[in-house]
N, C-alpha and C positions, 0 to 999 in steps of 0.2 A: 903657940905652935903654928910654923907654916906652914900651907898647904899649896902644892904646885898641883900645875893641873892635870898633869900626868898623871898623876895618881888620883883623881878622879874619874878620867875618863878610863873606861875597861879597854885593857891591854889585849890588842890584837884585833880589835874591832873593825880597822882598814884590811882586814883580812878578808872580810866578808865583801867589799866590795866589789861587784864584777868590771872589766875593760870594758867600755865604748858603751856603756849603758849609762843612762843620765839621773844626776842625781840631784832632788829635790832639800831644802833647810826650811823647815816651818823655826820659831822661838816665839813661842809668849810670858812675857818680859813682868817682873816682878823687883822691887826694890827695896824688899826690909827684909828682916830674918828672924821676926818673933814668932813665937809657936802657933799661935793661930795664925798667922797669915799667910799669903798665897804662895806658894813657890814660883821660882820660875821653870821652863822647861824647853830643851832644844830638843830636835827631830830629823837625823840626819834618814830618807827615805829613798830608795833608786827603784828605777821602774825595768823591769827585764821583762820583755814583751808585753804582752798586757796586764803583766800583775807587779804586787807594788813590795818591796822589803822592807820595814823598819831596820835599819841594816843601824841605830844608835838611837837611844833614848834615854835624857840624862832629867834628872826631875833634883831640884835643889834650892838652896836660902842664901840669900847673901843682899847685904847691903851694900856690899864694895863693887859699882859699876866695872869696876878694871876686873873682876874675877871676872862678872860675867861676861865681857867683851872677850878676856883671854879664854873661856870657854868656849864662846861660837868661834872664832878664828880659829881654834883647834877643830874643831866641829868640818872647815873650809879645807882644811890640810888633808885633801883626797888624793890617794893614789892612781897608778898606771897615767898621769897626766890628765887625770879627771876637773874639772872647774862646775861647782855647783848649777844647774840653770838657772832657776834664782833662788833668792834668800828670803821669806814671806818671814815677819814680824808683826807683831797685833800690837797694834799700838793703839788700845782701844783707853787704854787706864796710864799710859805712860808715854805719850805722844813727843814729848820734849827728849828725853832716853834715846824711843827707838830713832827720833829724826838726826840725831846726835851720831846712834851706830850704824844709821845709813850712808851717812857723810866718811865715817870713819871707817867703812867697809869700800868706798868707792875703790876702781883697779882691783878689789878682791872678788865682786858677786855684784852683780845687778837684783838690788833689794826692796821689795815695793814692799812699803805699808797697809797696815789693811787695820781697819777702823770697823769696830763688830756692826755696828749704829748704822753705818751707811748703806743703803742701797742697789743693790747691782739686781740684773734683767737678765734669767738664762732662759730658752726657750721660750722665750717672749711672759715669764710668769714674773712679778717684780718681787723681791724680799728682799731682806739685808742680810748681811755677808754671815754674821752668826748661823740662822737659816741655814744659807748657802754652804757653808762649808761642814756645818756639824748632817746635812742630808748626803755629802761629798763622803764623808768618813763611811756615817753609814752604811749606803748604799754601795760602797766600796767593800764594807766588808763583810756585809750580807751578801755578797755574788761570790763571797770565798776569795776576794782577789788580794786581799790585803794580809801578809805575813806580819806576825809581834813577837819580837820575844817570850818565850811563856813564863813569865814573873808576877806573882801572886800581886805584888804591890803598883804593877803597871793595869793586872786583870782589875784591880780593884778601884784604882783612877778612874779608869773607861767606864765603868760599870758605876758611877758617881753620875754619870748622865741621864739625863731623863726626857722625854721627850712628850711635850703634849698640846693637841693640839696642831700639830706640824709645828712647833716651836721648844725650842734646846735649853734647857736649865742646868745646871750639878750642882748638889747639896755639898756643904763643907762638912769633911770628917774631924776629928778631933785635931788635928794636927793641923788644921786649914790646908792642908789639900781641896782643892778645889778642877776637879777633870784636867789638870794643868797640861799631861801631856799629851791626852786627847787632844787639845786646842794645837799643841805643837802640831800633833803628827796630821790634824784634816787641814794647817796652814802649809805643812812639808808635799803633801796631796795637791794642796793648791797653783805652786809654786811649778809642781812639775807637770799638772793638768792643761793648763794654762799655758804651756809653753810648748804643748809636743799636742800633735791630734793623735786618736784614738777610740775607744766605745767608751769612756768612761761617762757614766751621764751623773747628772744631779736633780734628782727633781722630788717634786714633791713630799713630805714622808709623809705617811701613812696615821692617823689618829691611836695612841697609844702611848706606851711608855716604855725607853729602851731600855731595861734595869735586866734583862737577860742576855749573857753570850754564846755565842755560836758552844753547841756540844764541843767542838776541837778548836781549839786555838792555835793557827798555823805556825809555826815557827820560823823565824826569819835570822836564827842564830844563837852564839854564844850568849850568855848571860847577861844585861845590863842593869849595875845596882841604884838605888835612886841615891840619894845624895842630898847630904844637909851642910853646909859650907858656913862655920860660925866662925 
């Protein structure tokens, strides 16, 4: 049976998007489709004043790199004449792929790689980007600024994270879910952090483990379902 991607992605979701607000694309990038392994995961995020929507979040399997390119390209097809600021990719396990669908997105999205492994300097503190973005998500959404869908199987992804040390891990559940769209949506944060000033900070986390979420989980829209693509 085929499956087009329309009928993946939840109907009506450019709905949610606001005019003249900028909108951020985290994906971290996966390439098989057996039950234990990693899914992939895109994160379409827009920031309206200072807070952030998950305004699409698609978690899925596929081994067919054309689903998943025809995925994010839909993911770039914003309304009111909106164009992505950028398009952040982890190309931490699949560097050949994502170098591949950055080439192949050029004229679409200005797309930077991000390598979990490597290095970056904020506030003069040095850690690698892992660090750096999973204290981004966080601390994003410890200040209440960050909206999600309220979807038991998106709460339960995020809440796969673990935090110790000031350093980010997530255990695999049976299905090899692995925080997948966690990593989307703090690389969707990145993308649009990164490109627009603001109070958003990143620093340090705190010694503990983040295995609790906020009492309320903000809502940032319609329903979006995860997604197994066989």
């Amino acid at each position: 049976m085929s499956i087009h991607v329309d009928h993946v992605i939840p109907r009506g979701w450019k709905d949610l998007i606001t005019p003249g607000d900028p909108v951020g694309i985290g994906v971290d990038l996966a390439t098989t489709e057996k039950k234990k392994s990693n899914p992939s995961a895109i994160a379409v995020v827009q920031r309206v004043s200072n807070d952030f929507f998950a305004r699409l979040v698609l978690r899925f399997k596929t081994s067919d790199p054309d689903i998943t390119e025809a995925l994010i390209r839909k993911a770039h097809e914003l309304p009111h004449g909106l164009r992505a600021r950028k398009t952040c990719i982890d190309a931490t396990n699949e560097r050949f792929f994502a170098t591949n669908l950055r080439r192949k997105l050029m004229g679409t999205a200005v797309v930077a790689l991000v390598v979990s492994s490597e290095s970056t300097t904020y506030l003069g503190e040095k850690m690698n980007f892992k660090t750096y973005l999973g204290n981004l998500f966080v601390n994003t959404i410890d200040d209440g600024r960050l909206a999600l869908p309220p979807e038991t199987w998106l709460e339960k992804d995020i809440r796969q994270v673990v935090r110790d040390r000031g350093m980010f891990d997530a255990d695999v559940d049976e299905e090899g879910n692995h925080a997948d769209s966690f990593d989307a949506i703090k690389l969707a944060l990145h993308a649009l952090i990164g490109t627009a000033s603001g109070p958003v900070e990143a620093h340090a986390a705190p010694v503990g483990t983040f295995t609790k979420a906020p009492a309320h989980w903000p809502v940032a829209g319609r329903r979006n379902p995860t997604t197994n693509l066989f």
